[in-house]
N, C-alpha and C positions, 0 to 999 in steps of 0.2 A: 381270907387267907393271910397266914401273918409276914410280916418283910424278909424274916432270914427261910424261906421257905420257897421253893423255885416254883414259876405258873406250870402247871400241868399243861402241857401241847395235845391239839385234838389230832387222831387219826388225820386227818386231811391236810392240817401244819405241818405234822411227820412227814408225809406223802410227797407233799409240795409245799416247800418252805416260800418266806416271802421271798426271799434270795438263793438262791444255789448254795449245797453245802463246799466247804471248801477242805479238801484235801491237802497236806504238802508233798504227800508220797506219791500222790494222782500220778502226775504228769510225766518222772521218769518211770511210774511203771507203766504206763499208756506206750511210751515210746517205744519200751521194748518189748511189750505185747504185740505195739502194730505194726512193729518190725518182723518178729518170728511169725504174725497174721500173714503179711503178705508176701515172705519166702516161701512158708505152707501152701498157701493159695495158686501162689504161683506153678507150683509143683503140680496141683492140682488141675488147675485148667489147665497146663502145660501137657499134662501126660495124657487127658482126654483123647487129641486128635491125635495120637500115638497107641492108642487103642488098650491102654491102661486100666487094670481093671480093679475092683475095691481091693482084692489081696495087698498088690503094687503099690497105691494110693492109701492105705488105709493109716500108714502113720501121717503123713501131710492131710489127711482128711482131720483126723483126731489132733493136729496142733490146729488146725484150721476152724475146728468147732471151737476146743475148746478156749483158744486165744478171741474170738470175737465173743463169746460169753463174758467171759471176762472184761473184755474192752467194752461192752453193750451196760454191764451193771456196773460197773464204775460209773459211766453217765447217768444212770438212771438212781443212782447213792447219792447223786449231786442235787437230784433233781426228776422227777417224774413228769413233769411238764414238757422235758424234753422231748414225747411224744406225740405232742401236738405242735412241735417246731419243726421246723424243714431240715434241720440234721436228723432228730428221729423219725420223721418219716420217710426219708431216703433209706436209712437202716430199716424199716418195716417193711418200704419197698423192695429192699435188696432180699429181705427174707422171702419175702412173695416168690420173688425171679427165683431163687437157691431152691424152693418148695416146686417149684413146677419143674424143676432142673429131676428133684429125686420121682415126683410122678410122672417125670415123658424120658427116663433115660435117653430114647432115641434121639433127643433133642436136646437133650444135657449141654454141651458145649453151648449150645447158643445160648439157652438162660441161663448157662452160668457167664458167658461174657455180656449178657445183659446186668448181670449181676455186677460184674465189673464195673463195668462204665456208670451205674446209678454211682457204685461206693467211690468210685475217684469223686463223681462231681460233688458229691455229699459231704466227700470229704474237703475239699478245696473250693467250694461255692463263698461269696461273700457272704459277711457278718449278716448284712442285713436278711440274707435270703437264711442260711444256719439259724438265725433268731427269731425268722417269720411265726407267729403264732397262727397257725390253721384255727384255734381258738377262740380267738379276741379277733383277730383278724388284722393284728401289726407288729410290729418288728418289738420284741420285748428288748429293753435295757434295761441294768441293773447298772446304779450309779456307786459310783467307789465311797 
Protein backbone atom coordinates (compact mmCIF):
# COMPACT_ATOMS: atom_id res chain seq x y z
CA UNK A 1 0.00 0.00 0.00
CA UNK A 2 1.67 3.16 -0.91
CA UNK A 3 2.29 6.28 2.06
CA UNK A 4 0.00 9.00 0.54
CA UNK A 5 -2.98 6.27 0.62
CA UNK A 6 -4.95 5.78 3.97
CA UNK A 7 -5.03 1.82 5.71
CA UNK A 8 -8.28 0.34 4.98
CA UNK A 9 -10.01 -0.26 8.60
CA UNK A 10 -11.72 -3.89 9.04
CA UNK A 11 -15.38 -4.16 9.81
CA UNK A 12 -14.44 -4.90 13.53
CA UNK A 13 -11.90 -1.53 13.78
CA UNK A 14 -15.20 0.23 12.45
CA UNK A 15 -17.36 -1.53 15.07
CA UNK A 16 -15.03 -1.06 17.98
CA UNK A 17 -12.37 1.23 17.63
CA UNK A 18 -9.14 0.97 19.78
CA UNK A 19 -10.36 4.15 21.53
CA UNK A 20 -13.92 5.77 21.51
CA UNK A 21 -14.84 7.99 18.67
CA UNK A 22 -14.85 11.51 19.74
CA UNK A 23 -17.69 13.76 18.98
CA UNK A 24 -17.66 17.71 19.72
CA UNK A 25 -21.32 18.10 19.15
CA UNK A 26 -21.92 14.82 21.44
CA UNK A 27 -22.28 16.22 24.60
CA UNK A 28 -24.62 19.41 24.26
CA UNK A 29 -26.62 17.31 22.23
CA UNK A 30 -26.75 14.31 24.94
CA UNK A 31 -27.67 17.09 27.35
CA UNK A 32 -30.68 18.21 25.75
CA UNK A 33 -31.90 14.96 24.65
CA UNK A 34 -31.59 13.61 28.24
CA UNK A 35 -33.23 16.47 29.39
CA UNK A 36 -36.53 16.50 26.99
CA UNK A 37 -35.82 11.98 27.83
CA UNK A 38 -36.67 12.66 31.30
CA UNK A 39 -39.46 15.50 31.29
CA UNK A 40 -41.10 12.82 28.73
CA UNK A 41 -40.59 10.01 30.93
CA UNK A 42 -41.51 11.61 33.69
CA UNK A 43 -44.95 12.32 32.13
CA UNK A 44 -45.07 9.07 31.43
CA UNK A 45 -44.67 7.00 34.70
CA UNK A 46 -46.35 10.00 36.24
CA UNK A 47 -49.62 9.59 34.34
CA UNK A 48 -49.71 5.57 34.86
CA UNK A 49 -51.00 5.52 38.41
CA UNK A 50 -53.57 8.24 37.26
CA UNK A 51 -54.87 5.82 34.98
CA UNK A 52 -53.56 7.50 31.75
CA UNK A 53 -53.97 5.81 28.88
CA UNK A 54 -51.76 5.62 25.37
CA UNK A 55 -54.19 8.23 23.72
CA UNK A 56 -53.17 10.86 26.88
CA UNK A 57 -49.52 9.59 26.93
CA UNK A 58 -48.76 9.02 23.42
CA UNK A 59 -46.92 12.31 22.73
CA UNK A 60 -44.55 11.91 26.15
CA UNK A 61 -44.29 8.14 25.01
CA UNK A 62 -43.04 9.24 21.48
CA UNK A 63 -40.49 12.01 22.94
CA UNK A 64 -39.63 9.31 25.28
CA UNK A 65 -38.65 6.60 22.55
CA UNK A 66 -37.65 8.65 20.40
CA UNK A 67 -35.01 10.90 22.67
CA UNK A 68 -33.41 7.59 24.26
CA UNK A 69 -32.79 6.21 20.63
CA UNK A 70 -31.06 8.91 20.02
CA UNK A 71 -29.31 9.09 23.36
CA UNK A 72 -28.57 5.06 23.09
CA UNK A 73 -26.78 5.54 19.36
CA UNK A 74 -24.73 8.28 20.11
CA UNK A 75 -22.92 6.00 22.58
CA UNK A 76 -22.98 3.28 20.54
CA UNK A 77 -21.30 5.88 17.28
CA UNK A 78 -18.60 6.30 20.07
CA UNK A 79 -18.20 2.87 20.62
CA UNK A 80 -19.99 -0.55 20.46
CA UNK A 81 -18.03 -2.00 23.23
CA UNK A 82 -20.21 -0.11 25.21
CA UNK A 83 -22.35 -3.00 25.44
CA UNK A 84 -20.36 -5.19 27.30
CA UNK A 85 -19.67 -2.19 29.92
CA UNK A 86 -21.82 -1.62 32.85
CA UNK A 87 -23.35 1.67 31.41
CA UNK A 88 -24.62 -0.42 28.34
CA UNK A 89 -25.71 -2.89 30.15
CA UNK A 90 -27.81 -1.03 32.59
CA UNK A 91 -29.43 0.39 29.29
CA UNK A 92 -30.01 -3.31 27.94
CA UNK A 93 -31.19 -3.89 31.35
CA UNK A 94 -33.64 -0.95 31.39
CA UNK A 95 -34.87 -2.10 27.90
CA UNK A 96 -35.65 -5.64 29.37
CA UNK A 97 -37.73 -3.88 32.46
CA UNK A 98 -39.63 -1.21 29.54
CA UNK A 99 -40.31 -4.68 27.49
CA UNK A 100 -41.97 -6.51 30.35
CA UNK A 101 -43.54 -3.16 31.23
CA UNK A 102 -45.39 -3.30 27.31
CA UNK A 103 -46.22 -7.36 27.81
CA UNK A 104 -47.82 -7.30 31.44
CA UNK A 105 -49.69 -3.72 31.11
CA UNK A 106 -51.14 -4.75 34.32
CA UNK A 107 -47.87 -4.27 35.92
CA UNK A 108 -46.59 -1.56 33.82
CA UNK A 109 -45.91 0.94 36.62
CA UNK A 110 -43.84 -1.31 38.34
CA UNK A 111 -41.31 -2.25 35.50
CA UNK A 112 -41.55 0.89 34.37
CA UNK A 113 -40.15 2.24 38.00
CA UNK A 114 -37.93 -0.67 37.85
CA UNK A 115 -36.95 0.77 34.84
CA UNK A 116 -36.31 3.91 36.47
CA UNK A 117 -34.14 3.06 39.25
CA UNK A 118 -31.68 0.62 36.89
CA UNK A 119 -31.40 4.15 34.50
CA UNK A 120 -30.68 6.59 37.54
CA UNK A 121 -28.12 4.23 38.94
CA UNK A 122 -26.65 3.55 35.29
CA UNK A 123 -26.61 6.75 35.05
CA UNK A 124 -24.72 8.18 38.17
CA UNK A 125 -22.72 4.78 39.08
CA UNK A 126 -18.91 5.27 39.28
CA UNK A 127 -16.37 5.43 36.37
CA UNK A 128 -15.00 2.24 37.39
CA UNK A 129 -18.45 0.33 37.66
CA UNK A 130 -19.68 2.56 33.96
CA UNK A 131 -16.27 1.14 32.48
CA UNK A 132 -16.61 -2.35 33.95
CA UNK A 133 -15.96 -4.72 31.04
CA UNK A 134 -18.49 -7.80 31.42
CA UNK A 135 -15.93 -8.70 28.48
CA UNK A 136 -12.39 -8.74 29.51
CA UNK A 137 -13.45 -8.85 32.87
CA UNK A 138 -11.89 -5.11 34.17
CA UNK A 139 -12.43 -1.68 34.29
CA UNK A 140 -11.35 -0.50 30.55
CA UNK A 141 -9.34 2.98 30.48
CA UNK A 142 -8.34 4.79 27.65
CA UNK A 143 -5.41 7.09 28.40
CA UNK A 144 -5.26 10.81 26.97
Amino acid sequence: MSADRPARRTFRELLFPERPRFFAWARPVQLVLRSLHLAAMALVVGGLPFGADFHALRGAILVTVATGFLLFAIDLAKDLAILTQGSGVAVLVKLGLLGMGLLQPASRLTWYLAATLVASVGSHMPGSWRHFSFLTWKVVRYSE
